[in-house]
N, C-alpha and C positions, 0 to 999 in steps of 0.2 A: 892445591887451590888456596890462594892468601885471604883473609878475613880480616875485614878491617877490626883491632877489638877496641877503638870506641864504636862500635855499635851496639857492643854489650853493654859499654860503658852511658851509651846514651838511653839505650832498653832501662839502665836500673836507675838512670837521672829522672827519667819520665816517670817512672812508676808510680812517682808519691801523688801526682796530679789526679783526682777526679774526674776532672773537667779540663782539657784545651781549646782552646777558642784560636785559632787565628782569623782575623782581621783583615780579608781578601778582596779584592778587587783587580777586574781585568786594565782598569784604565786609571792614569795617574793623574794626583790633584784632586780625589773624589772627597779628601776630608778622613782616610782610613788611620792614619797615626793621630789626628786631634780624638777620632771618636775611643779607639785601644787608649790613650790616654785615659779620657775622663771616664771610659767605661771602669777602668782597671783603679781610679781613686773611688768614684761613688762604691763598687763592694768591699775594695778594704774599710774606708771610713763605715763600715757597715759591721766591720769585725769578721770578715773574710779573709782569709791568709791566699794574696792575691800575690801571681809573678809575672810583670811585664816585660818579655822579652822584645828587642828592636832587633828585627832578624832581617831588616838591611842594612847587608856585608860594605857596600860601596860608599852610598850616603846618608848615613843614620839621622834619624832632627828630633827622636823622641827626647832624648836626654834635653833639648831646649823646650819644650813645652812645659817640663815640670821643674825647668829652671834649676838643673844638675851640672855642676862647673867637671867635666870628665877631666879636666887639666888638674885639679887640685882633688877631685873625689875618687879613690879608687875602690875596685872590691878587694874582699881580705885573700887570702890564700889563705887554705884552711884544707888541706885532703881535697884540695879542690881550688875551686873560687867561689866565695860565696857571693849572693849578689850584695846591690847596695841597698840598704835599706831609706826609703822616704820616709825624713822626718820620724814623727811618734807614731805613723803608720803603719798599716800590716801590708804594706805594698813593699816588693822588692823588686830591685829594677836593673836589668843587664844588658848589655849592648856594646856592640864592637868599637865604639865610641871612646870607652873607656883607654884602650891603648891605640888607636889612632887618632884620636885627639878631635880638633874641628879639623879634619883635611879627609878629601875624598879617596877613597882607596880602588885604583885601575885598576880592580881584579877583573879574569874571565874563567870561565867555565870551569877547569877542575879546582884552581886554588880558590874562587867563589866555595864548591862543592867540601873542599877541605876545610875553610873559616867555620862555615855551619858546625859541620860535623864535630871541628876542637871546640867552638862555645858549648854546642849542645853535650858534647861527655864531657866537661872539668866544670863545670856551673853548678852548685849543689844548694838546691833548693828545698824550702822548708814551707811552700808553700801549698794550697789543697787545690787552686784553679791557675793554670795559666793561659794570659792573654798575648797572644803574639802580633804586635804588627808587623805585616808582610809588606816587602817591596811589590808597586804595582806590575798585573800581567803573573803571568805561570810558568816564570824562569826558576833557576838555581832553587833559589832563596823554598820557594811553595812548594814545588812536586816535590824537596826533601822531608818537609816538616808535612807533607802528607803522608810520605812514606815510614819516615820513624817513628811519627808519635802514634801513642796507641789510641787507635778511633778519634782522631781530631771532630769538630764542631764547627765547623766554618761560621761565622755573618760577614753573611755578604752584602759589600757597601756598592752604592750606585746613587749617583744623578737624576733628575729626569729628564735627562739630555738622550735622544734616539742612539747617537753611536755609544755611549754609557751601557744603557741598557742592552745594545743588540750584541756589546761583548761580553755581557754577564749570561745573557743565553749561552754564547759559545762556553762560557768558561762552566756552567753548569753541568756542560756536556761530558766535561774533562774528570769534575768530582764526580758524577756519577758509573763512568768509565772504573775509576779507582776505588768506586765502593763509600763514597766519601758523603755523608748525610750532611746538608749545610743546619744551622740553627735556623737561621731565619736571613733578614732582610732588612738593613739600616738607609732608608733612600733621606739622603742629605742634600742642602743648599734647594727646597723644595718650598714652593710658596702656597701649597693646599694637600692639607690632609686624605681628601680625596682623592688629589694623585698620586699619593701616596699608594695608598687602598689598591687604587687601579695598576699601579706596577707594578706590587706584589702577588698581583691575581694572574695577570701577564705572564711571571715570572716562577708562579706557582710556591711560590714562597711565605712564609707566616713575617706581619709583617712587625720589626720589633720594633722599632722606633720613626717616628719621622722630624726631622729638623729642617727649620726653616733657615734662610741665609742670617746668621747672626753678625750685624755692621760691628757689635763691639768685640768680635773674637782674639782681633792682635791685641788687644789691651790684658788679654788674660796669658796672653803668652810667657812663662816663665812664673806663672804665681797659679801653683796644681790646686790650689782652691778654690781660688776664682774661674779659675778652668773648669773646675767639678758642679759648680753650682748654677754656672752659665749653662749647660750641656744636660746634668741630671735631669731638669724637669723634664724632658724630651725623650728620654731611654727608661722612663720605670719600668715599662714593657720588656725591657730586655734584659735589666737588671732582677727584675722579678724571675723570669724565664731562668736566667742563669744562674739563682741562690735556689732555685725548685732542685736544681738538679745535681748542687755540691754539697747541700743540708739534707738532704734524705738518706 
């Protein structure tokens, strides 16, 4: 019987993490690569040794949010690849981005399941939390990085849109099947705190942040500061939540 041995090699990648967070949602466009962004600067800027993985294989965009030229910025090869580091930050940032450039990559099913698995064993991280953001829905990219890492932490993003939330039940369905505890609940582009409240009660979920539609978000697109300072006020809930459980 053949054994893949990056799986060992990913078993002793993951080990250094406390905490994995990926960043899930069943339905696309909910805001889950803006939130893993500025989630993933407010705790380094906090003095968190934080690791942002973009662990969509096809069409990555985190590397534009924090304004990372992947044409001219690469990671090192080191016993590995190390990731890139942001600025004088404790953020380190990876993603398939880096050797396929801006162009979309037609992968399907096994050589999708192959990408994952060479990022996740040659990536050698010096970080204590990693955040992942996941391509939308519960392809490739999710049931693996549910399956490898150890005890992930999901937050799970949603709308207050009815088909939003009626796939976040299904997909609840699927963590709980796998043994998979979510953190909590990010419901975004939300014009009242109380339906907020009210979705995460629905959905039985703690609820860590709620954000309203922000008109000036493209304006922060490519400046991860202006990114982090728009969005912090709105997640201390979850940023709180998430330093309780890598500082103890």
């Amino acid at each position: 019987m053949f054994i893949d041995p990056r799986l060992y090699a990913i078993k002793r990648r993951l080990a250094v993490f406390r905490l994995i967070v990926p960043i899930v949602s069943p339905k696309g466009g909910v805001g889950k690569s803006v939130i893993a962004a500025a989630l993933s600067l407010s705790l380094a800027l906090k003095g968190v040794r934080v690791g942002l993985l973009d662990l969509d294989i096809t069409n990555p965009c985190s590397h534009l949010l924090l304004g990372i030229d992947v044409e001219t910025t690469k990671p090192i090869e080191d016993r590995g690849i190390r990731p890139v580091k942001l600025g004088s930050t404790e953020l380190e940032f990876m993603s398939i981005a880096f050797y396929s450039g801006n162009k979309t990559l037609p992968l399907r099913g096994t050589d999708i399941d192959n990408a994952i698995k060479e990022v996740l064993s040659i990536t050698q991280w010096s970080a204590s939390l990693l955040i992942i953001d996941t391509p939308p829905g519960f392809s490739d990219e999710v049931l693996d990085i549910i399956s490898l890492a150890p005890n992930p932490r999901p937050i799970i993003v949603t709308t207050p849109s009815v088909l939003s939330i009626e796939t976040v039940k299904r997909s609840l369905e699927v963590l709980s099947n796998e043994g998979v505890k979510p953190l909590g609940l990010i419901v975004n582009l939300s014009h009242s705190v109380d339906l907020c409240l009210q979705i995460s009660q629905v959905l039985s979920l703690e609820l860590l942040a709620c954000i309203p539609w922000l008109t000036n978000l493209e304006k922060a697109v490519g400046k991860p500061l202006a990114l982090k300072d728009l969005l912090e006020p709105y997640m201390t809930k979850a940023i709180e939540t998430i330093l309780r459980i890598v500082e103890r």
